[in-house]
C-alpha positions as CSV (number, residue, x, y, z in Angstrom):
1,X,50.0,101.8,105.7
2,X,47.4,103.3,103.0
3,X,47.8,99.9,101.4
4,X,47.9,98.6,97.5
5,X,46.4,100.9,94.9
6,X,44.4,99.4,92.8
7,X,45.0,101.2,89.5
8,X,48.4,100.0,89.8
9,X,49.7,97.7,86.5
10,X,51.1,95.0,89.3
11,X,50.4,94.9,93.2
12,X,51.7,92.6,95.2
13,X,52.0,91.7,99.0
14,X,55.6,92.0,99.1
15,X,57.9,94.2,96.7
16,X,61.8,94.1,96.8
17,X,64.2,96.7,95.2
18,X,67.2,94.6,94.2
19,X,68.2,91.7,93.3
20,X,71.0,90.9,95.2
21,X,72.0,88.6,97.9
22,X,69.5,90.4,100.4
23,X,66.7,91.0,97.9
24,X,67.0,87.3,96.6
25,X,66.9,86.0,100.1
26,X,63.6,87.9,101.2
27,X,62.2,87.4,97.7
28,X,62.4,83.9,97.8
29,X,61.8,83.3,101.6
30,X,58.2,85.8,101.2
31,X,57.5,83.4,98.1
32,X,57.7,80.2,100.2
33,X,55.4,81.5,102.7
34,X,52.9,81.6,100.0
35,X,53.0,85.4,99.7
36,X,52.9,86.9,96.1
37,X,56.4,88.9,95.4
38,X,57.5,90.9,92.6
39,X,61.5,91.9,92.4
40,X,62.4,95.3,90.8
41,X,65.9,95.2,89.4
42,X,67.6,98.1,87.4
43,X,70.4,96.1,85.7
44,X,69.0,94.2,82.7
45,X,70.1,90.6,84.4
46,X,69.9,89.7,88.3
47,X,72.3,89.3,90.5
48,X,72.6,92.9,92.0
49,X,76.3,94.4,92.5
50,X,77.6,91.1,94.0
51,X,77.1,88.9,90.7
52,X,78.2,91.8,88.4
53,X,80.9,94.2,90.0
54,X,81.5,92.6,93.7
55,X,82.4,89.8,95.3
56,X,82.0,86.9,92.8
57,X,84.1,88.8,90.0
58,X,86.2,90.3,92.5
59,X,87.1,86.8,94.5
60,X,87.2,85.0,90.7
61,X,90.0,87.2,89.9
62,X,91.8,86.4,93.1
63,X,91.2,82.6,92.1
64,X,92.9,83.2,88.9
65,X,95.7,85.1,90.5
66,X,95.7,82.5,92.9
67,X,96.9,80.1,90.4
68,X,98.9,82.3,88.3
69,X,100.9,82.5,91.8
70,X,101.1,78.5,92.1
71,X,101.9,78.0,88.9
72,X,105.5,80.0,88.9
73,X,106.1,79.0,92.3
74,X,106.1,75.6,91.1
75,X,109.5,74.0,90.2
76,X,108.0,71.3,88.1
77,X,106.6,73.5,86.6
78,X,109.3,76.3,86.0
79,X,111.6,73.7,84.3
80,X,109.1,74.3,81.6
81,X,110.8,77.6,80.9
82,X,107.9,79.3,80.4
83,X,108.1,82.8,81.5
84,X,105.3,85.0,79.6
85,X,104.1,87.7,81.9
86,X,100.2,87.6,81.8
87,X,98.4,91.0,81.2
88,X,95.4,92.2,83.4
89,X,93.1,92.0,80.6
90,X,94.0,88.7,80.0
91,X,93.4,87.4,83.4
92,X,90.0,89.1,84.1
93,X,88.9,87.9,80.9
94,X,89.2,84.3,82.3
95,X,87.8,85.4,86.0
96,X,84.6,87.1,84.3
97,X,83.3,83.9,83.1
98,X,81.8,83.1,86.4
99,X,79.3,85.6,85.8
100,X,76.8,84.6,83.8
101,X,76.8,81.1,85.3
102,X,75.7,83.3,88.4
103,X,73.3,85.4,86.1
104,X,71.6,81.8,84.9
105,X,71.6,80.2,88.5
106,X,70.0,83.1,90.5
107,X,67.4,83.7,86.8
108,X,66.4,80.0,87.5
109,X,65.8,80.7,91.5
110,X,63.2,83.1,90.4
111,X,61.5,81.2,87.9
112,X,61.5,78.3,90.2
113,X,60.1,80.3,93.4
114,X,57.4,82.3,90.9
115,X,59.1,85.5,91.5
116,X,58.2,88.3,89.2
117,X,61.4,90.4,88.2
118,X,60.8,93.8,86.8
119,X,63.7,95.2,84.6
120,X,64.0,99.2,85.5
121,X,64.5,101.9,87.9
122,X,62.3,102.2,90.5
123,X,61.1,105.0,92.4
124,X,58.8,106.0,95.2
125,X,55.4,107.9,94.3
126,X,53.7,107.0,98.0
127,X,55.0,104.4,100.8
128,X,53.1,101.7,99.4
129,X,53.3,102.8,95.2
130,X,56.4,102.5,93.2
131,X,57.1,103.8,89.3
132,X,59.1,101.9,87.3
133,X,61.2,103.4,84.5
134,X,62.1,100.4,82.0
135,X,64.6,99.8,80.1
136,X,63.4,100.9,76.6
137,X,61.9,104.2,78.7
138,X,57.7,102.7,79.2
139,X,56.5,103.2,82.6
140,X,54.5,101.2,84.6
141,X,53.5,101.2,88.5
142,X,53.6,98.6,90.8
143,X,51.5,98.8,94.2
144,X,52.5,96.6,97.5
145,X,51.6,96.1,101.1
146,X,55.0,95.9,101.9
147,X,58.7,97.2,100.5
148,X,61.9,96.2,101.1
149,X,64.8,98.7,100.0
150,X,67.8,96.0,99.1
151,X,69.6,98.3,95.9
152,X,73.0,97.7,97.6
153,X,75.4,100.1,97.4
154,X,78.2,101.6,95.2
155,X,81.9,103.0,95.9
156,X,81.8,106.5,97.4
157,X,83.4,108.7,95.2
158,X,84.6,112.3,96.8
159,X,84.0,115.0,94.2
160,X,87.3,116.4,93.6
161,X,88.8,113.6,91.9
162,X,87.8,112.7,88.4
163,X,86.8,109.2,88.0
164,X,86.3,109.4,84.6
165,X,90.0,109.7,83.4
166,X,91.3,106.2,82.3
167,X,93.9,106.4,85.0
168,X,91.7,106.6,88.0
169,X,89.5,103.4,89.5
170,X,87.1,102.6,92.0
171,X,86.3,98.8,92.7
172,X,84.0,98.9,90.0
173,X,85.3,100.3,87.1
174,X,88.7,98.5,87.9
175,X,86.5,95.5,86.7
176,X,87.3,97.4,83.2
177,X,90.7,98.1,83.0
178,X,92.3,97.1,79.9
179,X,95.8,97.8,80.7
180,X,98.5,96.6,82.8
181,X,99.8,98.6,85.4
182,X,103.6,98.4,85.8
183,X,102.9,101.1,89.4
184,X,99.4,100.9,91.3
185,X,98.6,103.0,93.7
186,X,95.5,101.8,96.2
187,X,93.9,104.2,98.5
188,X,92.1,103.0,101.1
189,X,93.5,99.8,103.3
190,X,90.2,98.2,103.6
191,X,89.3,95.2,102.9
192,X,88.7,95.8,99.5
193,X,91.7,97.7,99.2
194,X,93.8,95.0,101.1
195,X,92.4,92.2,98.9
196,X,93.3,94.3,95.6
197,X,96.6,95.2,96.7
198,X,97.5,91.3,97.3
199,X,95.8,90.8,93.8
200,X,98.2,93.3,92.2
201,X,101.2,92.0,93.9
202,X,100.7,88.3,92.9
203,X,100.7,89.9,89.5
204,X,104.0,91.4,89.5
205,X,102.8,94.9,90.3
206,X,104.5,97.9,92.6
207,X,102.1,98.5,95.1
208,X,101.7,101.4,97.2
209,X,98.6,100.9,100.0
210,X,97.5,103.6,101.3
211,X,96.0,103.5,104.3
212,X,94.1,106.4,106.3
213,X,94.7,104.4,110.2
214,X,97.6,103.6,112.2
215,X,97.3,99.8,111.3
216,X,95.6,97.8,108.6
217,X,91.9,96.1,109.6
218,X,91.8,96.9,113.3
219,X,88.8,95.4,113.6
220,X,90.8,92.5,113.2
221,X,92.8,90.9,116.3
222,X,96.2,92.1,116.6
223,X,97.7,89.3,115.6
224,X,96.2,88.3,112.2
225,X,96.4,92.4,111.6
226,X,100.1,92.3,112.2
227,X,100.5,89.0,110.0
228,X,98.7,90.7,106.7
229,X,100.8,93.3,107.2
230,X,104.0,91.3,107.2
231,X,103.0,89.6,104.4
232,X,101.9,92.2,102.4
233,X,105.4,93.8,102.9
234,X,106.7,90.6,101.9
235,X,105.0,90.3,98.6
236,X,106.1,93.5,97.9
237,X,103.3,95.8,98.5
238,X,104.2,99.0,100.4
239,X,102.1,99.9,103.2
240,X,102.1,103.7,104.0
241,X,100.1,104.2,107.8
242,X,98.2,107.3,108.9
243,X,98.0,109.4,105.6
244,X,95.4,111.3,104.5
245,X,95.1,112.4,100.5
246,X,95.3,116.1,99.7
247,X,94.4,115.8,95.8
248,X,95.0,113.6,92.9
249,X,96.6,114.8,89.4
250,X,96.6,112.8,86.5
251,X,98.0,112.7,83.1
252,X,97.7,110.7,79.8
253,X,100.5,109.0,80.9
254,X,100.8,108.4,84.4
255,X,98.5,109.7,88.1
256,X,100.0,111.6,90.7
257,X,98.5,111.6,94.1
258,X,99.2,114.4,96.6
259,X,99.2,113.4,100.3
260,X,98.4,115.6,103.3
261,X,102.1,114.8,104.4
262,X,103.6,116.5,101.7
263,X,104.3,113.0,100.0
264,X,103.9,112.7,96.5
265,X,103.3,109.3,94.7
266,X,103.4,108.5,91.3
267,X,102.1,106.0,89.7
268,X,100.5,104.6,86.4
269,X,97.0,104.6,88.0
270,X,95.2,104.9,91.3
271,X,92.5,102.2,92.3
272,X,90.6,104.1,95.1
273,X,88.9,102.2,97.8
274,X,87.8,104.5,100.2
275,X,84.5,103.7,101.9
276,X,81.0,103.1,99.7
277,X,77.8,105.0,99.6
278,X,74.1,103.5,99.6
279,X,72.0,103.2,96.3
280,X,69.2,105.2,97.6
281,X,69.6,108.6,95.5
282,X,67.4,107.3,92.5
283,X,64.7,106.4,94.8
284,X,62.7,109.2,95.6
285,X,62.8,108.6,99.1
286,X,61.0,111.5,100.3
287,X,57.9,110.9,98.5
288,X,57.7,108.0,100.6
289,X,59.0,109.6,103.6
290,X,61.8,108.1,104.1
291,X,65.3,110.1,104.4
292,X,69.2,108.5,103.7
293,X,72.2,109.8,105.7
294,X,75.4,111.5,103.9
295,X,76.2,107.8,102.4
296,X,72.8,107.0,101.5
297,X,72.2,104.6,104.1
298,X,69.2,103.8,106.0
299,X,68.5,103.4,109.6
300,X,66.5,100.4,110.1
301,X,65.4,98.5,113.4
302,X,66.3,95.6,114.6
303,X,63.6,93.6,112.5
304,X,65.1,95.9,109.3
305,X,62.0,98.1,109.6
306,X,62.8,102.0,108.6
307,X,60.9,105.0,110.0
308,X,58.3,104.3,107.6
309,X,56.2,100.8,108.6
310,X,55.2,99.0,105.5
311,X,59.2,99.8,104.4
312,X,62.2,97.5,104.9
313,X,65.8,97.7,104.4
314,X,68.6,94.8,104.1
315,X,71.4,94.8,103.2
316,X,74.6,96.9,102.0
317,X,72.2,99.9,101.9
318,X,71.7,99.4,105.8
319,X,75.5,99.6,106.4
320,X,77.7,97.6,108.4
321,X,78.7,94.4,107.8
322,X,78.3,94.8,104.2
323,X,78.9,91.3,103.6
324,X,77.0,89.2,101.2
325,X,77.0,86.2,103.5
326,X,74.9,88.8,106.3
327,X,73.3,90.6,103.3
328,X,71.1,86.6,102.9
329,X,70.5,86.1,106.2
330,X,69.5,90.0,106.4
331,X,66.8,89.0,103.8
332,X,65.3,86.0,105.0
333,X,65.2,87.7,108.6
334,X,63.3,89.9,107.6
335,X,60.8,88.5,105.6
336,X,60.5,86.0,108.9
337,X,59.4,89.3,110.5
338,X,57.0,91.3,108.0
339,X,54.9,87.5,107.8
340,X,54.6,86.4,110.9
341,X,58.1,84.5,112.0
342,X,60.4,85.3,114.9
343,X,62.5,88.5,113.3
344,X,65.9,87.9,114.3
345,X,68.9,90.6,114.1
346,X,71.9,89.2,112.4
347,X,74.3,88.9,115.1
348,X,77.9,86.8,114.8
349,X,78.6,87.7,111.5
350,X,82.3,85.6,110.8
351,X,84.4,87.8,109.0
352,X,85.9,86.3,105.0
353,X,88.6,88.3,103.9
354,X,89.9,87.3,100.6
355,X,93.7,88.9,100.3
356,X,96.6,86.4,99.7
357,X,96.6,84.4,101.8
358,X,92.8,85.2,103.3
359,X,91.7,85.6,106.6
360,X,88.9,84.7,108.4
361,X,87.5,84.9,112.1
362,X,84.7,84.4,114.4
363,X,83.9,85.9,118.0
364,X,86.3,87.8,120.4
365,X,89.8,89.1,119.3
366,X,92.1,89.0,121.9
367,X,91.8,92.8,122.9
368,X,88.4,92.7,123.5
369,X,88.9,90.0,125.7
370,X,91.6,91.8,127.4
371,X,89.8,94.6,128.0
372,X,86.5,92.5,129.4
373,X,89.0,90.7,131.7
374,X,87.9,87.7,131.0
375,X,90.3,84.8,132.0
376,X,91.4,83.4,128.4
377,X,94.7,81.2,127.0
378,X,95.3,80.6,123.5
379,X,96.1,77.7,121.1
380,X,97.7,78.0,118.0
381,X,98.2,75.8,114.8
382,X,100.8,76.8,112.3
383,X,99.9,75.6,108.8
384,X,103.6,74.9,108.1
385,X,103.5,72.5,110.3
386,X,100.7,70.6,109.0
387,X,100.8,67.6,106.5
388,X,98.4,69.0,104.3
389,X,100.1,72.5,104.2
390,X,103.6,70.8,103.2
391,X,101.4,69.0,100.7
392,X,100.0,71.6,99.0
393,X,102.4,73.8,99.6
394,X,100.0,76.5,101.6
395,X,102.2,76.9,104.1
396,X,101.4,80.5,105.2
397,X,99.4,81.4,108.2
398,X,97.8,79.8,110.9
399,X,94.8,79.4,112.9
400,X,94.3,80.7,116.4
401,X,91.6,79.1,118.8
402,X,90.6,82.1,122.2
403,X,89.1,79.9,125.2
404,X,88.1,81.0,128.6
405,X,90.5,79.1,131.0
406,X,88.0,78.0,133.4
407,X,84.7,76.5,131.1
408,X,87.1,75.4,128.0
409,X,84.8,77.2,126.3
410,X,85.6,78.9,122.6
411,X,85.4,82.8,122.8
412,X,87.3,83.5,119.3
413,X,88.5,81.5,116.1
414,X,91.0,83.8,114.1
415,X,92.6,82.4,111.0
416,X,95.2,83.4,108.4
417,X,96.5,81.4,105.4
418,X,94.8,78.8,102.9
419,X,91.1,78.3,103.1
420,X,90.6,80.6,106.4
421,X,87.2,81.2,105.0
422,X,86.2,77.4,104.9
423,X,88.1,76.2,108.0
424,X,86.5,79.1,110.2
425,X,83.0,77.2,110.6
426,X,84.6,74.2,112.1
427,X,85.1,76.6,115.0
428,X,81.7,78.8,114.7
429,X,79.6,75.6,114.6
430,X,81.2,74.5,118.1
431,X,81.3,78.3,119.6
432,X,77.5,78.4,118.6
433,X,76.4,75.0,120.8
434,X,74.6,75.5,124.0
435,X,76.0,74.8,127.6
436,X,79.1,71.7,127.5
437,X,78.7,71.9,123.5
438,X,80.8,74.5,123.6
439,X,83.9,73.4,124.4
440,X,87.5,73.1,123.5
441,X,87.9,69.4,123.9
442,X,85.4,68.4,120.7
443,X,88.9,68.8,119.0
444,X,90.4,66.0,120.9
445,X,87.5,64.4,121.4
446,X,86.7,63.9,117.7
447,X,88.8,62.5,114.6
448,X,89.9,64.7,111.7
449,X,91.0,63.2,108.5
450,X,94.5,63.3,107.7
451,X,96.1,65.1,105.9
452,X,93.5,68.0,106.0
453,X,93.8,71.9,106.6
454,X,91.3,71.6,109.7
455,X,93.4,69.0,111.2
456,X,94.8,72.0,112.8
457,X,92.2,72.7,115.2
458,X,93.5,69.3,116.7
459,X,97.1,71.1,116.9
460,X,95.3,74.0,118.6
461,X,93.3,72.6,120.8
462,X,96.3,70.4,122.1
463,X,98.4,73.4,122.3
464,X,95.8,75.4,124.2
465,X,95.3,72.8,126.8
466,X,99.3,72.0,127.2
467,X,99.1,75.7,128.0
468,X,96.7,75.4,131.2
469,X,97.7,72.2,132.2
470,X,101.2,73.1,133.0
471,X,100.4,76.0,135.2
């Protein structure tokens, strides 16, 4: 580390590029340890890709949709007789307005925690030595003993398809569409992908999804795989397996994409979602000594420390789990580690996927289990057989509880339906106890309110143990 330079116009003892969830976190986590931190971010408002362009305009959408769905599924509401069909435009003009409450509420974390934030493009001049290219085009230079790389990342975008015709899409610039799609195709059966192709559907759209495996989410377990399929299907979304794009043709009236099979789609446009590359390229990397990989990732260690020293990286620019939930925890950890703390690798991520009906899951899927031969038994919960799902009429999906047969213990919570996201911590906060705190009967043990969605653990848990206890 050659250390601050002092001709610099600002020097600091920590700098972070980005302003996202993992930049804010180790921002505001270096600030708190009484270290002085300055914040470089190239948009002219915080937030990073996550505010602006990912998940919180992304999973406002589905909200809206969400609704949309409720509302004409509703008989009460149906006698109304109102049957306007609601455009895209229309729609994302009422999920946008989430962002800048998010733009005010991360500003005000700054201010609070006496963060600097630096408006421009940064880029490398030594390890420790950054140039900064503002906004209305002055330059300054900002000097720091350490660096953390937190710029996020961007959809990848292959080179022979032309993203700039107004019938092709990635997951940013879909944010912009101002038409209505009677035909979408989706390429890519991620989980962005999957969650736009249940978006579409609840809007009345023909979906095709495209998907490049043999089945969708395999990281998922089987069964909750098998059930997003089904239900895609069943909302009308077509699911095509194990297909490969060749090229994509588009017209002023309509996008044609060519598949390796010799299928041909057609559609009104094409909303590609096919992997996503690291924001690293505008960073002069070299000069610092630092080299990306063909995404423009980084390779960090398991404190988030690159080949360089004094450099960090958190975040989606470090890869997988690309989540914003890991990308804070990513942040904080590795502030912890650069001052002094216990540097710990986020482990246990849960996964939040937010299609229609969402998903979420924590721990071992039942393959994995399988294939570790450890002993396990399963107990299951099906919403429709919950008050609360009657209720509210989120009937869809259920919630799936792994334990090892001999300690009770939980291995994996898997959920699929209403509120997955929220109910999966019930089960991570017992799977994460130490020793007899991990067990299966804390949900017999203990009293949930009724009528609740995480009464269902209950209904698990009793299944699960009726299972064992009649062998």
């Amino acid at each position: 580390m050659t250390g601050r330079k002092k001709s610099a116009d600002h020097s600091y003892d920590l700098l972070v590029i980005g302003s996202g969830p993992s930049g804010e976190a180790a921002a505001i986590a270096a600030s708190k340890a009484g270290k002085r931190v300055g914040v470089v971010e190239n948009r002219a408002l915080v937030g990073g890709s996550c505010a602006h362009k990912g998940t919180i305009p992304s999973k406002s959408l589905r909200h809206v949709v969400k609704q949309v769905i409720q509302f004409k599924s509703n008989s009460l509401f149906r006698e109304i007789g109102d049957s306007r069909r609601l455009t895209f435009p229309r729609v994302l003009q009422s999920a946008v307005k989430v962002i800048p409450k998010q733009v005010e509420l991360h500003t005000n974390f700054y201010v609070r925690n006496r963060v600097n934030v630096h408006i421009g493009q940064a880029s490398f001049i030594d390890a420790n030595t950054v140039t900064l290219v503002q906004l209305d085009g002055g330059i300054e230079t900002i000097s720091a003993d350490n660096i953390v790389i937190a710029t996020g990342s961007r959809p990848y975008r292959p080179a022979d398809v032309d993203f700039n015709h107004p019938r092709i899409y990635d997951s940013d610039t879909i944010l912009d569409m101002q038409h209505t799609p009677r035909h979408i195709i989706v390429y890519g059966a991620g989980v962005i992908g999957c969650e736009y192709a249940s978006i579409f559907s609840g809007l009345g759209m023909r979906v095709d999804l495209i998907n490049n495996r043999e089945r969708l989410l395999s990281f998922l377990d089987d069964e909750i795989s098998d059930a997003l399929s089904y239900h895609l299907r069943d909302s009308g979304v077509t699911v095509r397996h194990s297909e490969e794009y060749e090229a994509i043709e588009a017209s002023d009236s309509s996008v044609t994409l060519f598949l390796k099979s010799g299928k041909r789609l057609k559609a009104d446009a094409i909303l590609w979602c096919n992997g996503r590359s690291g924001n690293t390229d505008g960073l002069n990397l070299e000069a610092a000594g630092l080299t990306a990989d063909h995404r423009g990732n980084l390779k960090v260690d398991n404190c988030y420390c690159t080949q360089v020293p004094n450099i960090y990286a958190v975040g989606d620019v470090v890869g997988w789990p690309s989540l914003a939930s890991a990308s804070y925890g990513q942040g904080r950890a590795v502030s912890g580690g650069i001052f002094g703390d216990e540097c710990k690798l986020v482990q246990d991520v849960p996964t939040g996927i937010y299609t229609l009906p969402e998903i979420s899951s924590v721990g071992k899927t039942e393959t994995e289990l399988t294939q570790a031969k450890v002993p396990y038994e399963v107990g299951r919960a099906l919403f429709k057989n919950t008050a609360r799902g009657q209720i509210s009429g989120e009937d869809v999906g259920m919630l799936k509880l792994l334990f090892h047969v001999d300690t009770l213990e939980i291995l994996g919570v898997h959920c699929f339906g209403a509120e997955a996201a929220e109910i999966v911590h019930i089960g991570q906060a017992i799977m994460t106890q130490k020793g007899d705190g991990n067990n299966i009967h804390y949900f017999l043990n203990n009293i949930f309110n009724y009528p609740t969605m995480a009464e269902a653990y209950r209904v698990a848990a009793l299944d699960g143990i009726n299972r064992i206890s009649r062998r």
